[in-house]
N, C-alpha and C positions, 0 to 999 in steps of 0.2 A: 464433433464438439466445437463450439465457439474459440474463438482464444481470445484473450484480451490483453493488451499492453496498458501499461499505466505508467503515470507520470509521479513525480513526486506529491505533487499537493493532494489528489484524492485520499492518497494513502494518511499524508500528515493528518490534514484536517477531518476522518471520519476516525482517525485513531484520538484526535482530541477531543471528539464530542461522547468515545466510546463506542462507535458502529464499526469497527473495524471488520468486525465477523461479516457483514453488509455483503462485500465484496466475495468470499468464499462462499454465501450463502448465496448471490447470484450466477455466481461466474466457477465454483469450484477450482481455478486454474487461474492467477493472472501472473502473467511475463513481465518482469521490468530488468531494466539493464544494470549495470552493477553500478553505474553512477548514482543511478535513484537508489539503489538499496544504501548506499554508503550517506548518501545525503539523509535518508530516512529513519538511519541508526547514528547517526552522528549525535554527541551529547548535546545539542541544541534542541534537537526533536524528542530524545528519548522514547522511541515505539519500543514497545513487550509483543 
């Protein structure tokens, strides 16, 4: 299986246009570090 690492901004910016599923439905699996997840869930971004 592939693995894929991601950065902050993918995740931001496909969860504000609404394509977030995008990613699970390419990759089933992506790795980010807890710095991007904290940055990703911070009240500024608010991802669901």
């Amino acid at each position: 299986m592939l693995k894929v690492v991601s950065n902050s901004s993918p995740i931001i910016h496909l969860n504000k246009i609404g394509y977030m599923n995008l990613l699970e439905t390419l990759y089933k699996k992506v790795y980010i570090t807890d710095w991007v997840f904290d940055e990703c869930t911070s009240d500024s971004q608010q991802i669901e």
